[in-house]
C-alpha positions as a printed NumPy array, in Angstrom:
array([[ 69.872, -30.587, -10.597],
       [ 72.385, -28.296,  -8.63 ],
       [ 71.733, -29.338,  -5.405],
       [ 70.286, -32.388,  -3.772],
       [ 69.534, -32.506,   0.046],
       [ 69.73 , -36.197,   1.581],
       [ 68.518, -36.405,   5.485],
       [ 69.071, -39.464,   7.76 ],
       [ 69.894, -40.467,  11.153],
       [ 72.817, -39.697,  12.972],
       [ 74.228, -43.071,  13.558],
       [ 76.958, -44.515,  12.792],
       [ 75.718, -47.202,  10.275],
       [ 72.913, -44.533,   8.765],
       [ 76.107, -42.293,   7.82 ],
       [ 77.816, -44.44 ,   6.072],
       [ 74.673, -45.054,   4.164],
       [ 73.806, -41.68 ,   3.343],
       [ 77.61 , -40.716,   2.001],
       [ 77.551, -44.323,  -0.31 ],
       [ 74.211, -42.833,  -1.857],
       [ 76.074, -39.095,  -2.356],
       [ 79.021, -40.753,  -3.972],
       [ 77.119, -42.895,  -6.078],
       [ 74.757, -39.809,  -7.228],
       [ 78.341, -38.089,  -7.66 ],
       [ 79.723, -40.504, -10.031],
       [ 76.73 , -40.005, -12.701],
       [ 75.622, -36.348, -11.751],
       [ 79.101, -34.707, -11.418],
       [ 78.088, -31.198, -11.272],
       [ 75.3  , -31.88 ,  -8.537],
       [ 76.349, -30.781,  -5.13 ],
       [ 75.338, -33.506,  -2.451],
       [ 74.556, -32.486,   0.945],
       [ 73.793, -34.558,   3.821],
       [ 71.521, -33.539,   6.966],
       [ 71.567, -35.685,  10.12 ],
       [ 68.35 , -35.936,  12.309],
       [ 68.281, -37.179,  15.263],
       [ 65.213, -39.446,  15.972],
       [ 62.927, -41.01 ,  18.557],
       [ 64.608, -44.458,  18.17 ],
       [ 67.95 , -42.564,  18.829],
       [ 67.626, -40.962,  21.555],
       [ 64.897, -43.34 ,  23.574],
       [ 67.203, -46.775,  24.311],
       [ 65.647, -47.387,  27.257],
       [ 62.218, -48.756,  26.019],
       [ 61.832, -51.8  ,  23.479],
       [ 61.025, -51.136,  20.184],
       [ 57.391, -52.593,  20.667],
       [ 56.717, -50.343,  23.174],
       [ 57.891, -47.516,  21.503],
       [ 55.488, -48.399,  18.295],
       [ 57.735, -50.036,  16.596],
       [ 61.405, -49.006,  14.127],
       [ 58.896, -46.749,  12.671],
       [ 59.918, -44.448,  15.491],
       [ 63.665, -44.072,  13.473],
       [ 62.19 , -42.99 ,   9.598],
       [ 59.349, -40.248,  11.384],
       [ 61.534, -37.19 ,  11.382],
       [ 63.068, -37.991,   8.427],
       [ 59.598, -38.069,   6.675],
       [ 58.833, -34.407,   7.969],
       [ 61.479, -33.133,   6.714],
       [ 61.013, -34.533,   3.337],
       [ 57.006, -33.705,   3.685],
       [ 58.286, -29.969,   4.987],
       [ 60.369, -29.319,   1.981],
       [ 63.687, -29.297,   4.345],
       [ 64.787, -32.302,   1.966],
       [ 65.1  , -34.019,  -1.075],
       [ 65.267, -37.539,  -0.702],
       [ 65.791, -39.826,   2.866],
       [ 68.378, -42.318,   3.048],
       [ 66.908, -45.295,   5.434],
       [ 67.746, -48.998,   5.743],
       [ 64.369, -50.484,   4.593],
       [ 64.33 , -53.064,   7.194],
       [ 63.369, -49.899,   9.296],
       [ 61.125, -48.379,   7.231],
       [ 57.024, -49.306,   8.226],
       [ 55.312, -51.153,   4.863],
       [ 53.008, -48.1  ,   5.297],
       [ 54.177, -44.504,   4.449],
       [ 52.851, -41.299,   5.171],
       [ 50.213, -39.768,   2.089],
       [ 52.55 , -38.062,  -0.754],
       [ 55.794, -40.432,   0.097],
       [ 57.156, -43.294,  -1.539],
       [ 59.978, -46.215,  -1.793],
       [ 61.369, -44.224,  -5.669],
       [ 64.36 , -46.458,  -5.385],
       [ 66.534, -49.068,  -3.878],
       [ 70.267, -49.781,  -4.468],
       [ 71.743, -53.207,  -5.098],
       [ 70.918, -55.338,  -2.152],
       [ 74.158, -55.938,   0.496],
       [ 73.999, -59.533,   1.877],
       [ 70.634, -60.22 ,   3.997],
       [ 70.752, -62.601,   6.579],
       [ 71.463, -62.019,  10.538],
       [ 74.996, -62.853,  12.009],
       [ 76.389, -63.739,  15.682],
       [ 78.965, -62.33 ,  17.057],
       [ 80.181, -63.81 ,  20.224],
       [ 82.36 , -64.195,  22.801],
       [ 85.401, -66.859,  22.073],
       [ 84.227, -66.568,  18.377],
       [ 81.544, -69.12 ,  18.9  ],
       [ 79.105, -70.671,  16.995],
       [ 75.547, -71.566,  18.529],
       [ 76.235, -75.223,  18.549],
       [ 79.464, -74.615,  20.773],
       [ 77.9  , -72.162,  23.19 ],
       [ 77.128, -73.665,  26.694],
       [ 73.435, -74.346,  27.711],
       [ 72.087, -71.146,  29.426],
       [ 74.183, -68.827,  27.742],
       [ 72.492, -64.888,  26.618],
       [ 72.04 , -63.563,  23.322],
       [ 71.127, -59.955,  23.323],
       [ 69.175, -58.763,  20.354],
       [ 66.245, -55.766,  19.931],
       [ 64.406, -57.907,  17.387],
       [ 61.485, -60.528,  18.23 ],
       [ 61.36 , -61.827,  15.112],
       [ 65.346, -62.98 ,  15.676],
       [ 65.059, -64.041,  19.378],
       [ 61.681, -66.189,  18.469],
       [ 63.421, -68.201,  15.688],
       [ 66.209, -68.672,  17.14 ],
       [ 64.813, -69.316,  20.715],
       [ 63.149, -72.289,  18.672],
       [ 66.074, -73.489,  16.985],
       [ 68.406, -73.086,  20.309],
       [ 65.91 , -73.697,  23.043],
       [ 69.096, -74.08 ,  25.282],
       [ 70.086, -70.431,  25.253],
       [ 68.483, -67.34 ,  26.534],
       [ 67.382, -64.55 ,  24.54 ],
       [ 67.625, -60.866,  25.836],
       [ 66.518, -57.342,  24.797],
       [ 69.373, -55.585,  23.66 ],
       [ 69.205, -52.037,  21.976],
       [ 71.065, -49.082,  21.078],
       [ 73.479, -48.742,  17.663],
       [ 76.033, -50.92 ,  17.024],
       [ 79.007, -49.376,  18.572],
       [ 77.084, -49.758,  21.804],
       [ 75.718, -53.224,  21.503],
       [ 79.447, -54.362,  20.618],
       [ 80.886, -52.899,  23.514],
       [ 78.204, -54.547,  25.423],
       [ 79.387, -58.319,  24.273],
       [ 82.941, -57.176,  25.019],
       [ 81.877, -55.908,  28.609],
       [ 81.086, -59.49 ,  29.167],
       [ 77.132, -58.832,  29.673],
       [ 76.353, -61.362,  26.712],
       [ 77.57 , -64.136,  25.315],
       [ 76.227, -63.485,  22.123],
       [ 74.434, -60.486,  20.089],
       [ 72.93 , -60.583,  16.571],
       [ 73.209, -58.158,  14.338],
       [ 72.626, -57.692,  10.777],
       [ 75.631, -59.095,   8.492],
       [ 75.564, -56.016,   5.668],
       [ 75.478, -53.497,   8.47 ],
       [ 78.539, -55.099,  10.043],
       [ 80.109, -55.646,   6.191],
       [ 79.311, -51.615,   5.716],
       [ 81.239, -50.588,   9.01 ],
       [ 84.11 , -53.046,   8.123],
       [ 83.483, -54.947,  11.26 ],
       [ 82.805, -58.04 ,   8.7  ],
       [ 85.794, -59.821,  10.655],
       [ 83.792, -59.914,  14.11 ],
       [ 80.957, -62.251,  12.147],
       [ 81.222, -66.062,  13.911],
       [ 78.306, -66.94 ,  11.724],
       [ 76.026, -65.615,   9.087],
       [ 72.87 , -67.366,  10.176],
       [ 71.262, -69.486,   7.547],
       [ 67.968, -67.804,   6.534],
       [ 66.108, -71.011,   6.87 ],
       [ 67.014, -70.693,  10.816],
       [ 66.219, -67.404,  10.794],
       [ 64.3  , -65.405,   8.226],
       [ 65.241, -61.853,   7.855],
       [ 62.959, -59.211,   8.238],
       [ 61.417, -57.781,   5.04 ],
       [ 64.11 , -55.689,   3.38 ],
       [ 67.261, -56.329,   5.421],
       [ 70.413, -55.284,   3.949],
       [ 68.98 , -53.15 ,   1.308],
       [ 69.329, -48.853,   1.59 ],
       [ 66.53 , -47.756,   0.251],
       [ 65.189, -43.817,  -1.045],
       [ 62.357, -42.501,   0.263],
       [ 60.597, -39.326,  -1.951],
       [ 57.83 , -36.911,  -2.293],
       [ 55.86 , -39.015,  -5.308],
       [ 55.217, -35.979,  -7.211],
       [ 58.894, -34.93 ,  -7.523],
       [ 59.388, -35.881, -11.055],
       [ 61.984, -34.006, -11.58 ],
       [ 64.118, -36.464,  -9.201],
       [ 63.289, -39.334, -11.664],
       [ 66.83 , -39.154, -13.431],
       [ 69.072, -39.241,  -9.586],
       [ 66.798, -41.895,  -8.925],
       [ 67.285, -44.154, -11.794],
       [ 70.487, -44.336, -11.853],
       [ 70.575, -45.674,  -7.873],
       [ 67.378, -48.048,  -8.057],
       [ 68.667, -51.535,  -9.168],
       [ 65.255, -53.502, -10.477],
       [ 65.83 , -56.979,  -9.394],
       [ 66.545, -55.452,  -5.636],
       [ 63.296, -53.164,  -5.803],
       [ 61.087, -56.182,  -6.855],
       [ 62.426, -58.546,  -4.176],
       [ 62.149, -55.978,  -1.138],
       [ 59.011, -54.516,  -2.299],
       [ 57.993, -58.371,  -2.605],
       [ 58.491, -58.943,   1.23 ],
       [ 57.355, -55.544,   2.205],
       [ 53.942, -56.762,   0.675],
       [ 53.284, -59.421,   3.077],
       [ 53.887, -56.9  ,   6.587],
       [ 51.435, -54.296,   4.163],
       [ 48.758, -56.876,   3.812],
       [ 49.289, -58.177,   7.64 ],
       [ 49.029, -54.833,   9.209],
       [ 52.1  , -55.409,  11.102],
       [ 54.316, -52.767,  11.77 ],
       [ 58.164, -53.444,  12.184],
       [ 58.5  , -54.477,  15.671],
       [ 56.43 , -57.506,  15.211],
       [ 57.79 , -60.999,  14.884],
       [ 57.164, -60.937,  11.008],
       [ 59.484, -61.736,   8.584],
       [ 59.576, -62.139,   5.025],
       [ 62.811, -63.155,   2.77 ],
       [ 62.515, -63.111,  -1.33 ],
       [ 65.438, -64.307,  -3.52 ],
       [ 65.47 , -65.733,  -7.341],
       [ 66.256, -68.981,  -7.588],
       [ 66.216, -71.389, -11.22 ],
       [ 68.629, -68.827, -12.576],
       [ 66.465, -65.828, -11.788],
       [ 63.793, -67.714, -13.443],
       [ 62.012, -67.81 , -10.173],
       [ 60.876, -65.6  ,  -6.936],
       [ 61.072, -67.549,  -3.877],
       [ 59.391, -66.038,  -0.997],
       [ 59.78 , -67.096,   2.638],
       [ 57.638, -65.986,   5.891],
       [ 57.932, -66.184,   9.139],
       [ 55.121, -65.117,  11.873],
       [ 54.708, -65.923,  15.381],
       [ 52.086, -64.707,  18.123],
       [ 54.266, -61.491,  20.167],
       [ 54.634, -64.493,  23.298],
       [ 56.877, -66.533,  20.667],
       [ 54.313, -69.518,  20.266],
       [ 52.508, -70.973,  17.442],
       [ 54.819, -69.861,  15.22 ],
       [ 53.625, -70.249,  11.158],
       [ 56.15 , -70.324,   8.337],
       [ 54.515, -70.491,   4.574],
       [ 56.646, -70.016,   1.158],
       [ 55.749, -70.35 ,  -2.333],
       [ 57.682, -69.248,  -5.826],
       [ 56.298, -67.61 ,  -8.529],
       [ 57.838, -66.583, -12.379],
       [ 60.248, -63.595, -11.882],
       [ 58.143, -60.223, -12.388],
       [ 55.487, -61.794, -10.255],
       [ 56.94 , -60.79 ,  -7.12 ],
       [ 53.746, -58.583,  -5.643],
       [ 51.075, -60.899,  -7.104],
       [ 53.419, -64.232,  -5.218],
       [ 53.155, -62.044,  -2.142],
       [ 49.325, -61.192,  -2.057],
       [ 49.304, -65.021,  -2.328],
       [ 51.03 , -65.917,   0.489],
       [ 49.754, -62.92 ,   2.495],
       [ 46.318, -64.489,   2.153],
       [ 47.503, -67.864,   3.034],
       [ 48.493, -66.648,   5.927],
       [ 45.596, -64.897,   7.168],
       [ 43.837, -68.579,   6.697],
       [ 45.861, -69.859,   8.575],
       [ 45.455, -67.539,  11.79 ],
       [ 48.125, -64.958,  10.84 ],
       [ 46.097, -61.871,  12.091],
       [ 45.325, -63.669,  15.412],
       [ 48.754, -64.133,  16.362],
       [ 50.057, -60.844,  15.716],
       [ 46.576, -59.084,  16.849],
       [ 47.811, -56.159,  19.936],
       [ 45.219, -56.355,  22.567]])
């Protein structure tokens, strides 16, 4: 192809993501002449309402989709964590590059770790799903909203209006802010939302004639594992602003899936964690699994909007 159009959000972080993808299509299709349009979305330029009332991060890939659905683009650029497990009719997930590290990270004031923070101290964060486990893990700190990009929730911490803020660790590693991580939070404290620290491509399904760029950025054991977790918010019916998470990673020397969940009512109580393995190519049928597992056990209840 002669010309490929990528669209994404303006931000910082989205960027940086978009020009990695162009370089990488650069270094197989030399000839091809990469350009990248930034949108502006409803998640950028609304800060002042949570992300639940909003309708959830879906409100950061919706532009992006019309342009792609409009013919004003070729492929989107998104970090899947942001992307809803439900796309529009004609779109899909046609690749996903190598997966950056996944877990959440604090970044504090006095380079803290939780255990050293004083009782009563504030963690900002936009994320229920982080402020719920954690809340339950540190029950003697406070958990805040906190939104906005990342520029703007750092300068936040260093204004002195938190004592803490969590952020994803392969965002921060992407921005080469990777020295301002006090701690990359153990997933077992705090399960990461279903495709964190993977960039993802989101296509027309019928453009065939993309298959080539798209092979050679799609890395196979990444796409199983995220579309793995994305499985369980599909079969939930939870969009991305619910305190759902889902984490897959091979384990027995890739011999294995292991997929772990994380589900709470939107109040932070009865919260449910389930995970199960399954061989390695089994990652959507290990998924429906544990999906329905959790639905026995009250899943749909707790995340049900009234």
């Amino acid at each position: 192809m002669r010309k490929i159009r990528i669209v994404t959000r303006k931000s910082t972080l989205a960027l940086w993501q978009a020009k990695f993808v162009k370089e990488k299509i650069n270094q197989v299709f030399t000839h091809t002449d990469v350009e990248i349009i930034g949108l502006s979305t409803q998640g950028d330029r609304n800060r002042r309402e949570s992300l639940s009332q909003l309708g959830g991060k879906g409100v950061f890939v919706k532009e992006l989709e019309n342009a792609l659905l409009q013919g004003d683009a070729d492929i989107a650029v998104h970090s899947m964590k942001d992307v809803p497990a439900e796309l529009p009719q004609g779109l899909a997930i046609t690749a996903i590059c190598t997966r950056a590290e996944p877990s959440d990270a604090l970044i504090s004031a006095g380079n803290l770790v939780f255990a050293d923070m004083a009782e009563g101290a504030v963690i900002g964060s936009s994320s229920l799903r982080r402020r719920f486990q954690l809340q339950h893990r540190y029950p003697g700190l406070e958990f805040k909203e906190l939104r906005g990009n990342v520029d703007t929730r750092l300068k936040r911490l260093d204004d002195g209006y938190f004592d803490g803020i969590i952020l994803a660790s392969a965002g921060l590693q992407r921005l080469g802010l990777g020295h301002r991580i006090c701690m990359q939070i153990p997933v077992d404290d705090c399960v990461p939302s279903a495709g964190q620290g993977a960039v993802g491509i989101e296509s027309l399904s019928e453009r065939e004639d993309l298959t080539p760029i798209l092979s050679s950025l799609n890395d196979p054991a990444s796409f199983e594992l995220v579309t793995c977790e994305r499985r369980i918010s599909e079969k939930l019916g939870a969009n991305c602003s619910l305190p759902v998470a889902a984490f897959a990673t091979y384990v027995e020397g890739g011999e294995k899936i292991l997929l772990k969940t994380f589900i709470s009512g939107q109040d932070g109580q009865t919260p449910l964690r389930l995970s199960d393995s399954a061989p390695a190519g089994q990652g959507r049928a290990l998924a429906e699994r544990v999906a329905e597992a959790m639905i026995d056990q009250g899943a749909l209840q707790l995340i049900r909007v009234d």
